[in-house]
N, C-alpha and C positions, 0 to 999 in steps of 0.2 A: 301108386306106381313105385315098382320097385326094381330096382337097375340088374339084381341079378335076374329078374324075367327074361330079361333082354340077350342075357351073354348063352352063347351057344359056339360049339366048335366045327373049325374047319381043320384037315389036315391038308398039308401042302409037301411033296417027296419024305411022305411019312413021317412028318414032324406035326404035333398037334398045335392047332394056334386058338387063342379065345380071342372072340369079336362081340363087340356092341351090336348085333344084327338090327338096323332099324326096319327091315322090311318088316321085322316083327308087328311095328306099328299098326301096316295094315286087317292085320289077320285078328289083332283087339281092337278090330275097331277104332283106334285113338285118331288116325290121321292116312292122309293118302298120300304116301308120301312117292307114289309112283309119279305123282302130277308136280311133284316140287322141279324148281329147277336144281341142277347138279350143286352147285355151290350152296344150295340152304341145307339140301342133304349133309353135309359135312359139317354144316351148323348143328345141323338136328345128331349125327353122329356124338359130334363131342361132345353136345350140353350132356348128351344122353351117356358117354362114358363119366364123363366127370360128375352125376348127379349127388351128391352127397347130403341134400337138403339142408345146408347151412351156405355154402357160395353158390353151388346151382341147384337151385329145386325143384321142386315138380312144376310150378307154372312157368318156370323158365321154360323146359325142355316142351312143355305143351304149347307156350307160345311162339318156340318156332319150328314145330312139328306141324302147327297151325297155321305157317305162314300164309298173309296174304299181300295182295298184289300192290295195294297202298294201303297205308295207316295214317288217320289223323291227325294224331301222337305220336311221337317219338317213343321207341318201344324199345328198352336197353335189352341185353343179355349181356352173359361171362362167357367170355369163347376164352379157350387156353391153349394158345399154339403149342404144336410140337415141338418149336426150337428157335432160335434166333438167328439173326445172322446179320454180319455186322459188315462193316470198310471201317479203315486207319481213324479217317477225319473223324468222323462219330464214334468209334470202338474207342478210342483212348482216355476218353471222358470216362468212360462204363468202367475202366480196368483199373482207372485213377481212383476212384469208389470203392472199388474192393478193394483194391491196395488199402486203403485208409481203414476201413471195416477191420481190415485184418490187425491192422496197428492198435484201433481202438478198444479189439478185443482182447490182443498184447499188453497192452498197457491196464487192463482194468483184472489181467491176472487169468481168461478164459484163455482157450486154446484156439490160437490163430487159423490154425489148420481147418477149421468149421467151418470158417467162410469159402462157400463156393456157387458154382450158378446153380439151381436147382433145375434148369430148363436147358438140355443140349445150345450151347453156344458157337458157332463156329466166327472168325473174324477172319477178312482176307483182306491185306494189305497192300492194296492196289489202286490208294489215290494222290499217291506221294512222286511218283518219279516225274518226267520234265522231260520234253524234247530240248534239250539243249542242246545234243548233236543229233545228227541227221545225215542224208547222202552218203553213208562211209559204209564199210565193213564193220568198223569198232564203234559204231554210233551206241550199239549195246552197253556194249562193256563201259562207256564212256558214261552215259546215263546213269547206268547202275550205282557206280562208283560215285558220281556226283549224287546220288538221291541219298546213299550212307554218308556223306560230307555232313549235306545237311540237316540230314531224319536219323542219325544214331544214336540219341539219347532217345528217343520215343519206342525205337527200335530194340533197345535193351531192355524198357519196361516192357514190351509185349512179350519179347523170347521172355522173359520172365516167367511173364503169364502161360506161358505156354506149357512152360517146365512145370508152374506151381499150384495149377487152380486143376481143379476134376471139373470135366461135361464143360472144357473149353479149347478148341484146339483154335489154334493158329496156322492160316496161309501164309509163310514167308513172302515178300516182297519176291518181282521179278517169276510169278508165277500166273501169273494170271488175272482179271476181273472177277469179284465175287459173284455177280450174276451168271457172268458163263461157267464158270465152275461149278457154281450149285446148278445148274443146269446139266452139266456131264457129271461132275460126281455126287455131290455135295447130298443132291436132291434124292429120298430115297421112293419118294409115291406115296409108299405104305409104309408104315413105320413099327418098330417090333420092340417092347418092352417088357422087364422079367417084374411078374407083379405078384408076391406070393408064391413064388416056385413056379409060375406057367406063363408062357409068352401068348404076351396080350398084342396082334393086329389092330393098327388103323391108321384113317387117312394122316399122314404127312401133310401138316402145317406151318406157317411161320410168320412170322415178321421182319420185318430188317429195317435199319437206319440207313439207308437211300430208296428213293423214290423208285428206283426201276426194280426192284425187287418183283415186283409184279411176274417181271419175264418169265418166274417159273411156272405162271398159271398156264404156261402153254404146256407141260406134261401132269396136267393133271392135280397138282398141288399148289392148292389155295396160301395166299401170300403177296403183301401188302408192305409199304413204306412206313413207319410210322416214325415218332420221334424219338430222340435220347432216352427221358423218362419215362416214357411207355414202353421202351426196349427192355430198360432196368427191371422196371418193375414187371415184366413177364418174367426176365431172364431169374429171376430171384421169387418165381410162383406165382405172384401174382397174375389175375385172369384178365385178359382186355378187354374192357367196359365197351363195346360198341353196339349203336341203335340198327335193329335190321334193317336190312336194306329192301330197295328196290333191285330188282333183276331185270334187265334190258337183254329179252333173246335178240342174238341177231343169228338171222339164215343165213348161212353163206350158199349160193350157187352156182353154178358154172365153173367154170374153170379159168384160170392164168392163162393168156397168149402168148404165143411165141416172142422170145426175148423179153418179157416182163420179168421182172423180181420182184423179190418179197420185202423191198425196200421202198417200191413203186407201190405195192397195196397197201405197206401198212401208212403212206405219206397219205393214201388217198381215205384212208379206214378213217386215219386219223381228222383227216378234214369233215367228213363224212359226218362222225360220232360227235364233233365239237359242234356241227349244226343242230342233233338232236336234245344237246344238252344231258349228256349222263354225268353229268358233274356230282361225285361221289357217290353213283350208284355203281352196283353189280354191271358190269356186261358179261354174258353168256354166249360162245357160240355153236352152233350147232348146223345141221342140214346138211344135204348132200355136199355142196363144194368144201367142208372143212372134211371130208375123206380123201379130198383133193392134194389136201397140204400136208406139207413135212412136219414134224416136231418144229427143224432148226425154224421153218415158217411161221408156224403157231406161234414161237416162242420171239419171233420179230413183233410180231403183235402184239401180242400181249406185254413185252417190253417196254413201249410207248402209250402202255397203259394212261401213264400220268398226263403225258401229253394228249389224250383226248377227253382225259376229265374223272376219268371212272375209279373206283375203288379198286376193282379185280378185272382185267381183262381172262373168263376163263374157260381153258379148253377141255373139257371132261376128259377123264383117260379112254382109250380105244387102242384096236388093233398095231397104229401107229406108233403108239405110247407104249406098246410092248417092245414094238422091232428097234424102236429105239434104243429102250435097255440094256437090251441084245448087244446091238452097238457099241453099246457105251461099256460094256465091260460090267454087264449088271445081270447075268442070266439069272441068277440066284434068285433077284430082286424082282426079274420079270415074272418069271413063275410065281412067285407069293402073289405079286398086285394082282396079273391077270382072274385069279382064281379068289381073291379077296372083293374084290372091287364087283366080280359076278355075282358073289352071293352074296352082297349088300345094297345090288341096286345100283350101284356107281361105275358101271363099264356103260362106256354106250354104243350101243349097236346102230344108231342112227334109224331104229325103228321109233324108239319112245317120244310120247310128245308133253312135255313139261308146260307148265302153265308159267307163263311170264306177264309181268308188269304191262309189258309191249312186247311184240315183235317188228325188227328191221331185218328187210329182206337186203342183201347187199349181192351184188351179180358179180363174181370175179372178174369174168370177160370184160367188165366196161373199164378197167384198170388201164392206164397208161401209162409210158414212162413220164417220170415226174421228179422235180426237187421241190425242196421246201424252203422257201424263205421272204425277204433276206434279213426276218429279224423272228420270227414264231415256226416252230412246226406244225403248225395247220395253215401255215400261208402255200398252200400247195401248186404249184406252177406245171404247168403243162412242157414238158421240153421243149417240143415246137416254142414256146411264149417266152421262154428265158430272155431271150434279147429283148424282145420290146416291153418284158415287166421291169427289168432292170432299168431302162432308160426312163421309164415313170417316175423311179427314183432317186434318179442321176442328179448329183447336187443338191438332194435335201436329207434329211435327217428323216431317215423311215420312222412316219407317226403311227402309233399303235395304236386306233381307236379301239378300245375291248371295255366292255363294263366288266369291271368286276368281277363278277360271281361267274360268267364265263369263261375265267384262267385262272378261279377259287385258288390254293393258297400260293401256286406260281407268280400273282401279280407283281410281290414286291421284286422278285429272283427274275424279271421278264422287263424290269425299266420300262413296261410301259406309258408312256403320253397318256392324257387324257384329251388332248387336245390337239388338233392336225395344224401343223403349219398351216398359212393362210396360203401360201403359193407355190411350187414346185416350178422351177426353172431346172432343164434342159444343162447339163454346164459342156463346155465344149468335150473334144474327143482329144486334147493335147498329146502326145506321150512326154516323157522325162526321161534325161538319160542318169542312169544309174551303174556303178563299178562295181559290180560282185565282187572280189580277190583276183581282179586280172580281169574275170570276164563284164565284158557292154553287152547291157539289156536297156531295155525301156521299160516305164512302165504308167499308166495313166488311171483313169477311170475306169475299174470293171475288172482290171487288172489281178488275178489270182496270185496271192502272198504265200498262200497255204492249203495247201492239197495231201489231207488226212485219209488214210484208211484206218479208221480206230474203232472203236467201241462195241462193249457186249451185244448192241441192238445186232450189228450186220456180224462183227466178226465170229458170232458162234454158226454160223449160215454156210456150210461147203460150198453150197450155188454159188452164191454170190463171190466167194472171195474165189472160188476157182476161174469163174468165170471175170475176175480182174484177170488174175495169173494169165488165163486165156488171148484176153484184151491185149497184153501187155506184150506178148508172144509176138501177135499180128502187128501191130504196131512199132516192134525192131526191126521185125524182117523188113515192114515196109521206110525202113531208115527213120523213124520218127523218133523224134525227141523233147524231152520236157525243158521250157525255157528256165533260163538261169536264175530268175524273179520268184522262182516257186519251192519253195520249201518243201520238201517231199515226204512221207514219215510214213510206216508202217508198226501199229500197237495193237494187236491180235488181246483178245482177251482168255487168252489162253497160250501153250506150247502146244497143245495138240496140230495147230492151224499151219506152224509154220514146220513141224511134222509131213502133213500134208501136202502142201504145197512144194516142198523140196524132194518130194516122193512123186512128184506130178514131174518135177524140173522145170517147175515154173518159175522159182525163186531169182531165177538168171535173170529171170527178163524183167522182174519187176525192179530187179538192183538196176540193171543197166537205166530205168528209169527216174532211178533215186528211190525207190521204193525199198530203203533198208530196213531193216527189222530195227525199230529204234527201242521200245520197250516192247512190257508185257504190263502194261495195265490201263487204266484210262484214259490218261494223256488230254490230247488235243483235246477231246468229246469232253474234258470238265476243265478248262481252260490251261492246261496245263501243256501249251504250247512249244514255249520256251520261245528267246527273243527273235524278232526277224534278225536277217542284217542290219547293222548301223546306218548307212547308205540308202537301205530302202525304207526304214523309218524318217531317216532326212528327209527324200522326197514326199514320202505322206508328208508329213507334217507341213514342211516348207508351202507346198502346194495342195494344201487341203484335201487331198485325193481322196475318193471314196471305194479303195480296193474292198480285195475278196476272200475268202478262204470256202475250200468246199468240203466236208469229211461226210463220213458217212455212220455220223453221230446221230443222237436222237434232239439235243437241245442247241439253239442259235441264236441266244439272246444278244443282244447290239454289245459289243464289248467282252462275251465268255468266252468266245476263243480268242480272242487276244486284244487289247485295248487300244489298237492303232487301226482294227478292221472293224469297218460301219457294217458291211454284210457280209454275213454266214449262210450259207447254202449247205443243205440235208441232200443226201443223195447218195445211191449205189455206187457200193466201191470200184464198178466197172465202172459208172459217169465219173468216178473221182478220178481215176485214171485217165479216162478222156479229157476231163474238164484241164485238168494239168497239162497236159498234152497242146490243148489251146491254149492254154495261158489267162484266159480270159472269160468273164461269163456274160461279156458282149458279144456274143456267138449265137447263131441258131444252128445247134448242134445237126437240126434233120434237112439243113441243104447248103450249109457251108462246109468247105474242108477241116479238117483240126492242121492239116498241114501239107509238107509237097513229100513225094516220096525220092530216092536219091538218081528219079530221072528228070524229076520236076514236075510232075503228075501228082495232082491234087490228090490226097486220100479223106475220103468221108469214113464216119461213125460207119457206116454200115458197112466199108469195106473191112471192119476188122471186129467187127462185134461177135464175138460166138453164137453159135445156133445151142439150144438146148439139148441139142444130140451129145453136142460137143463135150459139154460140161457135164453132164447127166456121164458118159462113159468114164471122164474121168476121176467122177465123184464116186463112182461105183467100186474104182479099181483101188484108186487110192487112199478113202477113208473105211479103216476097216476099225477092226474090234481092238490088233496088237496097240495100236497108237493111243488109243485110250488109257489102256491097260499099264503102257511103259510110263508114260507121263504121269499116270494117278497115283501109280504105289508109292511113287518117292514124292507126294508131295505138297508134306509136313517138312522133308529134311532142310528143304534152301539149296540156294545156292553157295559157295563159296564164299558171300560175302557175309552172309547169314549163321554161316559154321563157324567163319571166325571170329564172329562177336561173344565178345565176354561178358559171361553171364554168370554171378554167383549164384547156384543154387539155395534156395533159404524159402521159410515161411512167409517171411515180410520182406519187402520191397525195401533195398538199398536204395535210400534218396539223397540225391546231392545234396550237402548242406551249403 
């Protein structure tokens, strides 16, 4: 077998492109690679570009053009992502490396300047900021400035990096999550490289140092968590050792109900997939209801990959995956994939039928409103149930019964118990009186601390977050207001969102809620809360209390969002609005009020929840192509705070002595 068999051209707006064709496969006879599923095809792509018969050889490329549906043995290959992709907390280790490479080869007389990443790196710097203010106009600017306080020397190594290294750019802080970005921008499908004077097509791969990196399998491009040293050793050519996998199709059918979200399927996807046990396989999905779903939906799924156990949550490219790009200020981009991914076997028409490990058939329709908690996300609650699951756990220490190998490498990161309390007592219903800065509240058992809209999972989602904005609308008019107990914070994993939303004139109503734009990165959703009040830590502590916080993150282990709150609740950023609203997640949300309105008439969830017409016109009018566009191109530059960091330009890294 010989690789240039394989290469043949496609032209795309009269540009010539070379491709690995592996439909070729079929036609010699080698493999049927029409029967694979979409994800082994992009295995079988790459071995078969990178074949060079010294790191991938001919029986590599056969044995997973060969794939089958289980193997007795663990059966490696050399997959070689198309790029990397990093956050702060993990990218500064990797830079701290080169940094030193570069010195070593300084010092020994070579030229520094050689060290660089041999594999596209991008790094986004977006797990450092802190809710420390909140409820304000300037809760931004406030954050900001406190996150350079305390991140400025980490922050001058990267601009560093940024200036010094080739095939590494940097996300300035205060711009976004790296998930949702490589999802709008970052992400290219199909990727285009000059190899010999001719631009070589193909699928768009990666790895990243966090776990939700996942989320970009929802447009089509395969892409997994891994660690520091497996980061490195990609980002610097090395190929990543991994044993094939299984592939779990799942059918999706039917369609989402009226007032469901994509934060309601993926709590429920997730429960769902943690009872079949895909712990570190492939999931695949496919069938008619995933023609149902949006990118920004796909891509909530595929998200909380980790959280149901799987390697890759992934969603093959399609027609969706086009208009998306479109959207995103990618037409260039759409045009090459569309017409790439056709002549390779890798578009799906939702005719094809791939041969999987298993298939699960999963019905959208049977989706409910749902949170997740109050300590795992697969503990998935029915809204209706909220009250009486919580009072199950009222006064004890929520025990995690899980073996092991069912929350695979999460368990340490999850404090799960191995062992349940012996008895679960009831504790009373007390309240406490607490002094905000002037204002009396109360606050007792079940009592909500922290009411989050954060994280790449929901906030890269229009539905969802319009449809808070929406919530949020209904809920002034009807004089409603969030108690003084509740800490309120709004951390988009992007600028596009809050673009959006002040284009909608929604932004009013979420402020008047307390819902100020506090950052732009992960915040709450990786514990980066910032303190309660004084006062209302007092009363915890004083009186044992077992409060709340609700965001609409993907993880809620006992203590991540903040070390004074025993439960965390997962939920749409509409519930998160709601939820704050009550105060409380000793509420049954579907026949209690949240509150009176300003004639003393009780208002319910349902008197202010938006219809999908609602949101759906507004997301149509509002999220267009320019907002993408103005936000992407600037943004490498930073902000203000980022331009004025001093930064000597040099081969080698200035290190404090």
């Amino acid at each position: 077998m010989q690789k240039q068999e394989f290469i043949r051209q496609i032209k795309v707006n009269n540009r010539p492109y070379d491709i690995a064709d592996i439909s070729l496969f079929q036609e010699k006879g080698i493999a049927d690679v029409n029967k694979l599923p979409f994800s082994i095809r992009i295995l079988v792509e790459n071995l078969l570009r990178k074949l060079d018969g010294r790191i991938v050889r001919k029986e590599d490329v056969l044995k997973i053009a060969g794939w089958k549906k289980r193997y007795d043995e663990p059966v490696e290959i050399p997959f070689h992502p198309a790029r990397v992709l990093m956050q702060d907390f993990t990218g500064v280790p990797a830079v701290v490396d080169l940094a030193a490479m570069r010195d070593a080869v300084k010092d020994l007389g070579g030229d520094p300047m050689k060290i660089n990443p041999l594999v596209p790196v991008d790094l986004v710097i977006d797990h450092s900021v802190q809710v420390d203010y909140f409820g304000s106009p300037d809760a931004l600017q406030k954050n900001v400035d406190r996150e350079y306080e305390r991140k400025g020397e980490r922050y001058a190594l990267l601009k560093w990096a940024q200036k010094s290294f080739n095939n590494f750019r940097v996300v300035p802080p205060n711009s976004g999550i790296c998930h949702q970005v490589n999802l709008e921008y970052l992400g290219q499908v199909v990727m285009v490289e000059s190899i010999d004077g001719k631009s070589m097509a193909y699928p768009d791969s990666l790895v990243g140092t966090d776990s939700h990196t996942t989320m970009i399998d929802g447009i089509g491009v395969m892409g997994w968590g891994v660690g520091g040293i497996e980061a490195e050793a990609v980002m610097l050519g090395q190929p990543y050792y991994m044993t094939i996998p299984q592939v779990i199709g799942v059918k999706l059918v039917g369609e989402l109900k009226e007032g469901i979200t994509a934060t309601d399927l993926v709590l429920v996807v997730t429960e769902f997939l943690r009872k079949h046990n895909v712990v570190e396989k492939f999931v695949e999905y496919f069938g008619p209801g995933m023609k149902t779903l949006s990118v920004p939906d796909r891509a909530t799924i595929a998200n909380m990959t980790p959280e149901y156990g799987a390697t890759v949550g992934f969603f093959p490219v399609d027609e969706k995956t086009i208009e998306y790009l479109h959207l995103t200020h990618r037409e260039k981009q759409a045009d090459l994939v569309e017409i790439y991914t056709r002549a390779v076997g890798l578009f799906y028409t939702g005719q094809q039928d791939p041969d999987y490990t298993e298939v699960l058939e999963f019905d959208l329709s049977s989706v409910k409103p749902s949170v997740a908690g109050p300590a795992r996300p697969q503990d998935r609650i029915e809204l209706k149930d909220l009250k009486d699951n919580f009072a199950t756990v009222l006064g004890c220490k929520h025990a995690r019964n899980a073996d092991q190998a069912d929350i695979s490498t999460f368990h340490d990161e999850s404090g799960s118990q191995t062992v349940r309390t012996p008895c679960c007592t009831v504790t009373d219903a007390e309240k406490y009186a607490v002094n905000i800065d002037g204002k009396s509240a109360t606050i007792g058992h079940g009592s909500i601390v922290i009411a989050a809209i954060t994280s790449c999972t929901n906030t890269s989602n229009p539905f969802v977050l319009m449809g808070a904005g929406l919530l949020a609308q209904k809920a002034v008019a009807k004089g409603l207001k969030v108690p003084s107990h509740v800490k309120t914070s709004l951390a988009p994993g992007s600028k596009v969102v809050i673009r959006y939303l002040k284009d909608a004139g929604l932004m009013p109503y979420l402020e008047a809620l307390g819902f100020y734009l506090a950052a732009f990165g992960c915040a709450t959703c990786i514990g980066n809360s910032g303190p309660l009040h004084p006062e209302i830590e007092r009363v915890i502590y004083d009186n044992n209390l077992t409060v709340a916080s609700v965001l609409s993150g993907n993880r809620n282990f006992e203590a991540r969002i903040h070390q004074s709150i025993r439960a965390n609740f997962l939920a749409s950023p509409l519930l998160v609005v709601a939820l704050a609203l009550a105060g409380s997640v000793d509420i049954d949300l579907t026949v209690e009020p949240l509150g009176t309105d300003s004639s003393g008439r009780p208002v319910y969830l349902l008197d202010i929840w938006p219809t999908n017409q609602e949101i759906q016109t507004l997301v149509h009018k509002h999220v267009y192509k320019g907002l993408f566009e103005s936000e992407y191109t600037k943004i490498f530059d930073g902000d203000e705070f980022w331009q004025a960091l001093e930064v000597t330009e040099s081969t080698t890294f200035d290190w404090d002595k």
